[in-house]
N, C-alpha and C positions, 0 to 999 in steps of 0.2 A: 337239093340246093336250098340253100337258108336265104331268106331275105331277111338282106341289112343293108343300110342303106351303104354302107364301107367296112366289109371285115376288120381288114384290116387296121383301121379307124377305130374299130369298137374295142381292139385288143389295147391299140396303145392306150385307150381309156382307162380300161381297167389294171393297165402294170401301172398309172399313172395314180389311180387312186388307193392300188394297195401300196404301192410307196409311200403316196403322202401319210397312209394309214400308221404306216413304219414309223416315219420321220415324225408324225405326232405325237405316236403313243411311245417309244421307244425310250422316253428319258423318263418320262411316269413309271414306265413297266421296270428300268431299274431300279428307279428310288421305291417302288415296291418289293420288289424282290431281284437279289442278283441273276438266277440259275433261272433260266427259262423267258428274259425281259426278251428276246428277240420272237417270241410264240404270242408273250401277252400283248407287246404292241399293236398290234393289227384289231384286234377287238377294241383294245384300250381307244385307239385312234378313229376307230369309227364310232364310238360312242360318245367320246368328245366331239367330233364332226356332229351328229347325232342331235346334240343337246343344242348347239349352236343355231343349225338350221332352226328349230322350235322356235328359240326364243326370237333370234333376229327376224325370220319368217312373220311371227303370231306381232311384233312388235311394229314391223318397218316394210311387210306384206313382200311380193314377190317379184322380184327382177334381178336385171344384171349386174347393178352396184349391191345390191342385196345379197347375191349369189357369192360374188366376188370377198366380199365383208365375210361369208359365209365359212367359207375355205380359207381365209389369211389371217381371221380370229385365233385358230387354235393354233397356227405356228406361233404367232406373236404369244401367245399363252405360253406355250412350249420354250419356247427362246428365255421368256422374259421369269420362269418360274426356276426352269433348269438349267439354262445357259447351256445346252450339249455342244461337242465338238464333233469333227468330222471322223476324229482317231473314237470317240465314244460310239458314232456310232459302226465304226470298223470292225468294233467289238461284237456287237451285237449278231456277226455273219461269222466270228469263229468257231459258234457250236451250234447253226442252224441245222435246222430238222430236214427232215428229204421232203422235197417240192414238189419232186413230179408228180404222185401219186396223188395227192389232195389237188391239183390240178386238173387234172385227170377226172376226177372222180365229181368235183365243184364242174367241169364242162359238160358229163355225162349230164349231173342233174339239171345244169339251166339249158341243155340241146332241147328240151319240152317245151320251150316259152318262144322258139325259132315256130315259123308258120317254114314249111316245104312247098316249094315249088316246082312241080314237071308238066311243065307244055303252058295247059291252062288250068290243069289241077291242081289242087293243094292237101297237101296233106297237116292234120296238127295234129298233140298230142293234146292227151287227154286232161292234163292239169292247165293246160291253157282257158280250162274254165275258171280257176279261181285268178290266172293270171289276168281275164278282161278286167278288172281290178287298176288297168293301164289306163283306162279309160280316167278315174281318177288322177293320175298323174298330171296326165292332159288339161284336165278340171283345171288345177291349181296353177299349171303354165298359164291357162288362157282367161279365168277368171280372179286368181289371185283367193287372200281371205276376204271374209269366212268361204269355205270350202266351200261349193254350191256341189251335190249332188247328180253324178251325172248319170243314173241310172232312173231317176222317178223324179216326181215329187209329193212329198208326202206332206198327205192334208194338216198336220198338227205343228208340221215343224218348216212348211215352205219347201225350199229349194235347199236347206243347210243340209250338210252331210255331218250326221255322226257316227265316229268311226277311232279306232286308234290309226293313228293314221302317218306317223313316220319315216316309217319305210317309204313313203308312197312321196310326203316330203321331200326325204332327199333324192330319192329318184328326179322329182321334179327340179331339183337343184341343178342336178348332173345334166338335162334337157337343158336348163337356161344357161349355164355356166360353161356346156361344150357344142353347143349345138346341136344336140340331137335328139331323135324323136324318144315319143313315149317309151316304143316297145323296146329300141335299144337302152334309154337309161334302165327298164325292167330288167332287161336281159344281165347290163350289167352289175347292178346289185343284187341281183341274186346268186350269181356265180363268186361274188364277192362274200356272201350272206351263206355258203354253204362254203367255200373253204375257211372263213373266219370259224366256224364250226369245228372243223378238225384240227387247227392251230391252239383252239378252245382248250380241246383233246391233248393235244402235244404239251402243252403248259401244264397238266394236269399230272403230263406222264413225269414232266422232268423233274417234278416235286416227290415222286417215286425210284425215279431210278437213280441210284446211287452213279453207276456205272456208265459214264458217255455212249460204250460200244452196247450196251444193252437197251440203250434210250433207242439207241437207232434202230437196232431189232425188233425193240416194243414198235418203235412206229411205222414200220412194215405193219406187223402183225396185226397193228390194231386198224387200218387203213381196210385190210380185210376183214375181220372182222364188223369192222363198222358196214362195207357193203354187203355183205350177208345178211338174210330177214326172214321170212317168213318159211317155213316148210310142210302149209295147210294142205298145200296143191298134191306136194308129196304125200304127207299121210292119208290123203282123203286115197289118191290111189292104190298105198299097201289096204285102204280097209275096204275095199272094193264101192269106192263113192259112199258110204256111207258116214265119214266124217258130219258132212253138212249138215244132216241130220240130228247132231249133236248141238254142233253149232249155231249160237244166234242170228237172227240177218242183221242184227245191230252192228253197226260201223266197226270193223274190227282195229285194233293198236298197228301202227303204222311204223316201218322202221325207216331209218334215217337216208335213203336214199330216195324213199316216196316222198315222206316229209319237207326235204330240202325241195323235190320239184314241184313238188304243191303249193307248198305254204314257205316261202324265206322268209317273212315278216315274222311269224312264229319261231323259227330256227334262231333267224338275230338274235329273239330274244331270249332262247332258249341258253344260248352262249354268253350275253349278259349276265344274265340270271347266275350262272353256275359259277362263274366267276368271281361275283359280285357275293354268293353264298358262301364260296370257299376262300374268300380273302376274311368276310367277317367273323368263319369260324377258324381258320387259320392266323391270323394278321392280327399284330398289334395296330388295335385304330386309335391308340394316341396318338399312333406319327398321322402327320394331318394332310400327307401327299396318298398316305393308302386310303384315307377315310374321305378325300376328296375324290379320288378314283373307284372307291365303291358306289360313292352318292351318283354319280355320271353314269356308271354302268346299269344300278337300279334304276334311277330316271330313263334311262337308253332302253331297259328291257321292258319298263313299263309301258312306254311311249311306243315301242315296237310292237306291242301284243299285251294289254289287259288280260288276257289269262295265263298268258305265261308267263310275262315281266312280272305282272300283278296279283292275281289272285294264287297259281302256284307258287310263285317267290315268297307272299304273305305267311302263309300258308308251313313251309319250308322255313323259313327265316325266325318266325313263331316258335318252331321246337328250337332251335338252335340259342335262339334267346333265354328260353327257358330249362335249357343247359346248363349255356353260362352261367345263366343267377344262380343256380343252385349250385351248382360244382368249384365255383371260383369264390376265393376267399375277401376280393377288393368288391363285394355288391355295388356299390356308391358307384365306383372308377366304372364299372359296366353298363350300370342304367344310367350314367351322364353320355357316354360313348352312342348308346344305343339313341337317347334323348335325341343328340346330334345326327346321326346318321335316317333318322326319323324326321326331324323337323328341316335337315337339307335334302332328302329325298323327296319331300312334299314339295317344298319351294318348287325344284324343279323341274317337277310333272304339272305343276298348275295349266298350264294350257293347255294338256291333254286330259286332266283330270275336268274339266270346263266342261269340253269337249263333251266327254261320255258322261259324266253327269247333267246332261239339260238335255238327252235324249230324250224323245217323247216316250211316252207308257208304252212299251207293247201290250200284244196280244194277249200274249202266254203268259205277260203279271211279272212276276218276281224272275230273274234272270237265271240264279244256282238254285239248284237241288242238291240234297243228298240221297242218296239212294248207291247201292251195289251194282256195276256196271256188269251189263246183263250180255254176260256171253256165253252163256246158254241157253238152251229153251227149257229150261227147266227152274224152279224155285230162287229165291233170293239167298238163303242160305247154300243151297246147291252152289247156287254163281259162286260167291260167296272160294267154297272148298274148288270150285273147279277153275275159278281163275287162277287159282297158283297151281295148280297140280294139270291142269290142263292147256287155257287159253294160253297162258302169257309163255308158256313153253312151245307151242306152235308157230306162234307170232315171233318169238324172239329167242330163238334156241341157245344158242352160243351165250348169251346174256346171261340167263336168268339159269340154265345147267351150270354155269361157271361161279353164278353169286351161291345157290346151295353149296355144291363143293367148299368155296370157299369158308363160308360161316359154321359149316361142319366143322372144318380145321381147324377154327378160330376157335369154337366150341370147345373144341377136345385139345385147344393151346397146342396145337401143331405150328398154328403161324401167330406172331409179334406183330401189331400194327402200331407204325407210328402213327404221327396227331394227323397229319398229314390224311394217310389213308383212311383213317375215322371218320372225317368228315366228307371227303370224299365219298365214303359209304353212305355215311351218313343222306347225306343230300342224295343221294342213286334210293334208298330203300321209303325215303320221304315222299319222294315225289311217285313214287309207283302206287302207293295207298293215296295219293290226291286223284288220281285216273279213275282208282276203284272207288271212290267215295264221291267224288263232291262231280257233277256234270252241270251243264248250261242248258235251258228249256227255249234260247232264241233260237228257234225256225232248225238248223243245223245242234245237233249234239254236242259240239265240238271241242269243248272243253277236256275232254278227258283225252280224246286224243293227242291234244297239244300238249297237253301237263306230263305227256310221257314221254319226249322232246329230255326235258330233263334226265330223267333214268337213261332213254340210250346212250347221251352222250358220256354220265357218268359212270354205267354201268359197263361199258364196253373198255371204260378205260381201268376201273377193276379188272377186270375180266382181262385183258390182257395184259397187266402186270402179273397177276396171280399165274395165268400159262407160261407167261415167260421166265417168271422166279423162284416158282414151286414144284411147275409140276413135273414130273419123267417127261422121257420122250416116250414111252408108251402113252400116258397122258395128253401130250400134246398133240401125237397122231389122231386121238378119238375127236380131240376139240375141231382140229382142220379139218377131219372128215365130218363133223357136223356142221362146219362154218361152209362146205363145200356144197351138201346138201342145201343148206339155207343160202347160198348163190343162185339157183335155178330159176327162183321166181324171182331176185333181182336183174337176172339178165335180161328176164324175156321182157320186163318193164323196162328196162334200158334200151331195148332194141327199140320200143315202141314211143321212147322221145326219142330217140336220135333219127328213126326213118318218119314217126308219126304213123300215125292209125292208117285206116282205108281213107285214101285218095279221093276226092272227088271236085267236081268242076263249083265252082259255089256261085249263087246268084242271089246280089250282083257280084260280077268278077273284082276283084282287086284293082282292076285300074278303073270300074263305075265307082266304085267305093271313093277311091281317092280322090277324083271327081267332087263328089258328096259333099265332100268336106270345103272345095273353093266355089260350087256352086250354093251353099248357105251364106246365113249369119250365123256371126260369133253365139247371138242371144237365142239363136233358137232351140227349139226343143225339137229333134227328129222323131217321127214314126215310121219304121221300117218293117215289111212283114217277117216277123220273128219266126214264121212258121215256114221259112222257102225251105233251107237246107235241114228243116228239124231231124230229120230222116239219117242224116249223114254227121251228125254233130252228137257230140256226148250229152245227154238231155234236154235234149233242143236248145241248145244253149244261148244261139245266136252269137256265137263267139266274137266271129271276123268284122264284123261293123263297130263294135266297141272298140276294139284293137287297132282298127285302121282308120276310122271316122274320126277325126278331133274335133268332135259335137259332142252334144249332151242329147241325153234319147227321152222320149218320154214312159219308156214303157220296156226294159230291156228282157225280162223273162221273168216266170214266176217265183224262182229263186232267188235272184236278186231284188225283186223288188218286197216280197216279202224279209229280207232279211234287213234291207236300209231303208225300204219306208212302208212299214206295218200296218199301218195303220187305215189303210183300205180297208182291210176285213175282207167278207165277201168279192167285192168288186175288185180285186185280183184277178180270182179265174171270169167272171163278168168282161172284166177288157182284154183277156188272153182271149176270149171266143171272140168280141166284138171285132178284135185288130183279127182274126180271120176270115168272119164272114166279111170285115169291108174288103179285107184283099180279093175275094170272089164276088163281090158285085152283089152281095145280098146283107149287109147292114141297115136296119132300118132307122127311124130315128134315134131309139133310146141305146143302141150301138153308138153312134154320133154324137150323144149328148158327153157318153159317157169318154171317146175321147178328147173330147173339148176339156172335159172335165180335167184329166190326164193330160192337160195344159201340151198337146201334141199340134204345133204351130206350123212345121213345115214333111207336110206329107213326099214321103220317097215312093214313089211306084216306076218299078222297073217294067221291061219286056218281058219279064217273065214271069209276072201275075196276072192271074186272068182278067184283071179290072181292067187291065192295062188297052182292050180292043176295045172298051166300051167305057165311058166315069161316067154312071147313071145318078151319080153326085152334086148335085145343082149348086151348093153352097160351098164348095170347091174352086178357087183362081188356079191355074196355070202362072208359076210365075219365071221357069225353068224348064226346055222341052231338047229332047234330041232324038237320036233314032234308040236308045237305050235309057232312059232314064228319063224322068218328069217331076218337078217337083210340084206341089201344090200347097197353100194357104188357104184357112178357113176364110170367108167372105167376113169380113167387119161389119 
């Protein structure tokens, strides 16, 4: 059983907001292009939504007329630019794409972010660790800007959160604008955030297929495809376990069905980005409705994810540029285009560019590296040869066997690409050399995993044009039987968002939790033992108090708080031990000082910590007591 606060409620939500997405983007994605404006609205539409929330949010802070202003902006935009009618957009449902499947498939990946309920146990899945991330949501309902941080605070920068931080935004939108909690606006943008993804895809294809009846076959084909991934589990088995051993333990390339349940914020922007790359290598950006709708979707993807809107798009956008100039004959008309497309894509990341640039210095110094992503245990050149002939074919079978094939063809002039599919390729074979070259040294690797976000969605949609155009049915039997292989390990991770991991009773229960939250203040800083259910959570995570608590914590795990306030050092794991020994009754003073320090104002001790029969704690108030819970306050 899923807790929500109304199923059914959360559905019409989200047919409410991919409509509106429709009804936004729909008259842009025409005057962009004819063949496919019913694919690109939905992206289109929520990146203009996107841009809106930032700036009226960052300008006029957060509530109800703000919310409202939010969401009635970009019709009045829509209306007042394109004037569409009701017969224009009747159009736009004559050659839609099949629904069910990206439906389907957007439910499987956001059933991870659902908590499960049986009796008194719960069950969650395992991406619900980056989904506490809700907790933020909550932030910005309840304190509005500047963001306050609601996982630490950190000594150099107070209580501010930096962070890209949009997604999180308009989730908090969706909270003030429909009523509803954190976790359901989470739930619903994300499952908005993974089928704008394969719509992403579909626009991609109809720029491919000549042929109606073929488009709809490709988008079968590639719906499977795209859920197929990884086939390590399989080879490690033909090689009798010995695979791993080959294998680096470094964070291996993630294909898009993990992707979408871990990371949406990443994804959004993954599908900005690829959009926003293939209009400016496709698309004449004199006309100034395509070159406005590029500037909103680089803004959207930037604002959604700095490494993927930003430093991949950079990156990506960099060769394409240096294409252009050299291959086109009007230089001037390119570098004024690019001028513009440059100085309105700045304009309108300023508030998130603010943002990430007045971050305090971390730890670890400078943010990118370069270096050869190490997926082997073996040398840098080794990596190097074996990420193409090894890694990236385990990880991403169907993909990366289908782009060889192909560029052999291409090679030996078997097959004609139009401009179309060039850059298409183009952006798929770009961004797989940003994963292997360029990585992040904040706390998490994470960079390279994100940057290949781009390749799957571009390269899957190569990949099944090329099966569907070219090859035999001998051919296409090998590719299904390898796409069928590379199913296995997507199942058995689907099974495990939709049922969630091992079961267990959590303490405190979900109804002390919610408790929690009407016995504080708005202004406090909680301390909860982070270490009750470590046992039973994916890296102690602490999940369920962030998720459910709409407070701000002082201390939430040592992953989060070294990735959003660094600057502890040391006293990290110092107040990870101290918040343990005070739950057992043996912190001594410099325990104590140290969460004073960690601005930790209203202590949570449940029944089921051992302090709980004894608070040997003299500078402790009781300001909150029942038979299950107790709140306390440092003595002033």
């Amino acid at each position: 059983m899923f807790i929500v606060s109304n199923l059914l409620f959360l559905m019409i939500i989200t047919v409410i907001l991919l409509f509106y997405s429709y009804v936004v983007g729909y008259p842009f994605a025409r005057k962009v292009n004819k063949y496919g404006s019913f694919e690109l609205s939905f992206p289109l539409g929520i990146a203009i939504l996107g841009i809106t929330a930032l700036w009226i949010n960052n300008l006029f802070n957060i509530g109800t007329f703000q919310a409202a202003i939010i969401f009635l902006f970009p019709l009045g935009l829509t209306f007042w630019i394109n004037k569409p009618s009701i017969e224009c957009y009747k159009k736009g449902f004559s050659d839609k794409p099949i629904i069910i499947l990206p439906l389907i498939l957007s439910f499987i990946a956001v059933s991870g972010v659902f908590i499960k309920i049986n009796g008194s146990d719960v069950g969650i899945s395992t991406p619900l660790f980056d989904h506490i991330k809700i907790a933020l949501v909550n932030s910005i309902v309840r304190d509005g800007f500047p963001i306050i941080n609601p996982f630490c605070i950190d000594p150099s920068a107070g209580e501010l959160f930096h962070y890209y931080y949009l997604f999180y935004l308009l989730s908090a939108n969706i909270v003030v604008f429909f009523h509803c909690s954190g976790l359901n606006a989470d739930i619903i943008l994300a499952f908005i955030s993974a089928f704008i993804s394969i719509f992403t895809c579909f626009y991609l294809l109809s720029k491919l297929f000549s042929k109606s009846i073929n488009k709809k076959k490709g988008q079968y084909l590639f719906c499977f495809f795209l859920f197929s991934g990884s086939i390590v589990s399989f080879v490690d088995l033909l090689t009798g376990y010995k695979l791993f051993k080959i294998l680096s333990n470094v964070h291996p390339l993630e294909s898009w069905i993990v992707q979408a349940a871990w990371v949406p914020q990443h994804l959004l922007a993954a599908s900005c980005s690829v959009l926003a790359l293939f209009l400016i290598g496709a698309r004449n950006l004199n006309n100034k409705i395509i070159l406005f709708s590029i500037i909103i979707l680089v803004g959207a993807g930037f604002s959604f994810s700095v490494w993927v809107g930003g430093l991949t798009f950079a990156v990506v956008s960099l060769m394409i540029f240096v294409e252009q100039i050299v291959g086109k004959k009007n230089k001037k008309n390119v570098l004024i285009n690019w001028l513009w497309l440059v100085l309105g894509s700045f304009i309108i990341i300023l508030p998130i560019m603010y943002n990430v640039i007045t971050v305090p210095v971390r730890e670890s110094g400078f943010p990118i590296r370069i270096f050869i992503y190490n997926s082997s245990v073996y040398k840098q050149f080794i990596d190097f040869i074996f990420f193409f002939t090894g890694a990236v074919i385990l990880w991403f079978p169907v993909i990366i066997i289908g782009l060889y094939c192909l560029i052999f063809e291409i090679l030996l002039k078997r097959i004609k690409i139009d401009p179309s599919f060039r850059v298409i390729l183009f952006i798929c074979l770009a961004s797989i050399f940003v994963s292997l070259f360029i990585h992040s040294s904040i706390y998490n690797d994470d960079l390279g995993w994100r940057a290949i976000l781009l390749f799957v969605l571009t390269g899957t949609t190569i990949v099944t044009f090329y099966v569907n155009e070219y090859c035999s049915s001998f051919k296409k039997v090998i590719f299904i039987f390898i796409a069928l292989i590379g199913i296995i390990e997507p199942l058995n991770f689907s099974k495990m968002l939709i049922f969630g991991a091992d079961y267990y009773r959590p303490r405190p229960s979900l109804k002390e939790l919610n408790k929690i939250t009407h016995q504080t203040h708005k202004q406090d800083r909680l301390l909860i033992n982070i270490h009750q259910n470590e046992t039973f959570e994916p890296w102690g995570g602490n999940l369920l108090p962030p998720v459910m608590v709409n407070r701000k914590f002082c201390f939430q795990n040592i992953s989060y708080v070294k990735t959003f306030g660094p600057n502890w050092g040391d006293k990290v794991e110092l107040m990870d031990h101290a918040i343990r020994q005070f739950y057992n009754g043996k912190a001594n003073d410099k325990d104590l000082a140290l969460i004073k320090q960690f601005q930790c104002n209203a202590i949570i001790v449940t029944r089921y910590d051992p302090v709980w029969s004894y608070m040997p704690y003299t500078d402790l108030t009781s300001v909150y007591s029942d038979k299950n819970l107790r709140i306390y306050n440092f003595n002033r």
